[in-house]
Structures are given as C-alpha cells and as structure tokens.
N, C-alpha and C positions, 0 to 999 in steps of 0.2 A: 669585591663586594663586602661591604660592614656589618656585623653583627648590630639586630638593635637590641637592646636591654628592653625588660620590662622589669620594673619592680614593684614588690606588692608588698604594702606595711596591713597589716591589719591593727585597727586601735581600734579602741573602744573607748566611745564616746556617751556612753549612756550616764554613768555615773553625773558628766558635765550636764548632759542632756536634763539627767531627773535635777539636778540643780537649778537650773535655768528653769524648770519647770516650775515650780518649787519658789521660788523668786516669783515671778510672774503670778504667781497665786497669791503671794503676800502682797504685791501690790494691788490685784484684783481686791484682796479684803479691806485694804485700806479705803480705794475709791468707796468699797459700798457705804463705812463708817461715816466718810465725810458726806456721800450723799444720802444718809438716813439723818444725821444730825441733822442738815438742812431741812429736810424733810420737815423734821422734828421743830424748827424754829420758826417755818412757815407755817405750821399748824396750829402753834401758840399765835402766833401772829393773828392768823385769819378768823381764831376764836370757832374750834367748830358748834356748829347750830345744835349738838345733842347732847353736848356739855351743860350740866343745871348749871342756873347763875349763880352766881356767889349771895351767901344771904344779906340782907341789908347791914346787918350790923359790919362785918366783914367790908363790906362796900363803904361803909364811913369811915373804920378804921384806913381802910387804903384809899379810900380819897380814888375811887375806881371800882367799875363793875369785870375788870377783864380777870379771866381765870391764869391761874398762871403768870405772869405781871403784875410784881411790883413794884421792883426797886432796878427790874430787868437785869441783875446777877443772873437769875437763871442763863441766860443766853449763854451768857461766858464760861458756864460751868459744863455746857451740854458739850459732850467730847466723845467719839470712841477710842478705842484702845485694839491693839490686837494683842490676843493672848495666844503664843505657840502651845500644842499641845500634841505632843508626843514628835517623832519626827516630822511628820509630814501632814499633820494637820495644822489650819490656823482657824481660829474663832474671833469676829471681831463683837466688840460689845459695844453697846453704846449706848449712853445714860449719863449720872453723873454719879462720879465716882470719889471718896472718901472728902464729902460733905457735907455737912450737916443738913443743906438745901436739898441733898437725895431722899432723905426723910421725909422730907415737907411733899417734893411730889410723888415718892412714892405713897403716902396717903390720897392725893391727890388722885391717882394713876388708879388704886380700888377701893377708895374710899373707907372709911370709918363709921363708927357709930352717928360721929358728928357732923362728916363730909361728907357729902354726895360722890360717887363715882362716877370722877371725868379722866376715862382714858385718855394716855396722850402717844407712850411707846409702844403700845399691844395695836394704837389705832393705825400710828402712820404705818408698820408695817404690817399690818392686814392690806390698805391698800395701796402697797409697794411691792407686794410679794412676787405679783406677775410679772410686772416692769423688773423688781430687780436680774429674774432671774435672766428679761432678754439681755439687762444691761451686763451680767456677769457672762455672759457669752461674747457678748460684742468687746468688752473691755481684756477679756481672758484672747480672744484671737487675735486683739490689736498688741497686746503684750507678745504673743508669738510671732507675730509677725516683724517683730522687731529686730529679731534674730534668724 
C-alpha cells in the first residue's frame, strides 16, 4: 500500500487581491466620469426649464436663445479626469479643465452680478446622486466578477 502526500502551500493573496481591488475601483471611477459628462451634455442639450433665458442682447449677439451653446466647443471640452489621492483613494472630477471656456461656465454654473444663475454641474448631479450610487454597485460587482 502507498503512502499519499498532501501538501499545503500557504500564500498570501491579499496584497494581489487589494490590487485587483483597487484596479476595479478606478475603473468604477472612470465609468461614472464618462456617464456624468453625458449627463452633463444631455442637459445642455434639453435646455432645463429653470434655467433664465439669455438676455435679448446676448441672444442677437449669438444669433440664439440656448444657454450654454454657442459655437458648441463646450461639448468637446466637457471631460473627467481621475485624480489618485493618497494610495487607495480615487476622485473623479468632471468639468472642464484648463480652459478658458471653464471660466465662462463657471460664471454661468453661479452666476454674477451680470448673469443669472443657471446651474448645470451642482444640477446633473443632484439628480444622479441616487442612480449613481445604484450604478456604482452594479458596475463595482461586474468588475469583481471578473475575476
């Protein structure tokens, strides 16, 4: 009769593990940038109703009453970014970033002496806050499941 063996490795997989982790959250951050930008371009688009109009003068300069649209550079400039911060956190941001055009909505976004305040980044995500959080669960266990 034969002896059977057993053998027993202990590793340690966590480090791999918090990695994969870790990964899978930066991707999670990304989808949510690219779907708040969307967000954010659908919203210009649809022109929300609480938005004051542009004044008339404004409106003959641009040859148009929509807020937000002129020359439609904005669209192309609306982007996020993720920024690492410290190990294990990520932060996505999303706006526009080192343009002069962030200027212009950011006056837009809370207004001036001159402009009326029409939110546009504070709006889409107020109502996306719910939704994003189910979609950051749904997209955070399909990344897990991957592995």
């Amino acid at each position: 009769m034969g002896v059977d063996q057993l053998t027993i490795r202990d590793e340690n997989h966590i480090p791999r593990m918090v990695a994969r982790t870790n990964a899978a959250w930066g991707r999670v951050a990304e989808k949510v940038g690219e779907y708040l930008a969307d967000k954010i371009e659908k919203k210009i688009l649809s022109q929300d109703p609480t938005w004051p109009p542009n004044a008339p003068a404004t409106i003959r300069a641009k040859k148009s009453s929509k807020v937000y649209i002129n020359t439609g550079e904005l669209f192309d400039l609306i982007q996020s970014q993720r920024i690492a911060r410290g190990k294990d956190e990520t932060v996505i941001e999303v706006g526009i970033f080192e343009h002069e055009k962030g200027l212009v909505a950011h006056f837009l976004e809370f207004g001036t002496e001159y402009i009326p305040e029409r939110p546009l980044l504070r709006l889409v995500f107020e109502e996306q806050k719910d939704n994003l959080v189910k979609l950051v669960e749904k997209w955070y266990w399909e990344e897990i499941a991957r592995y």
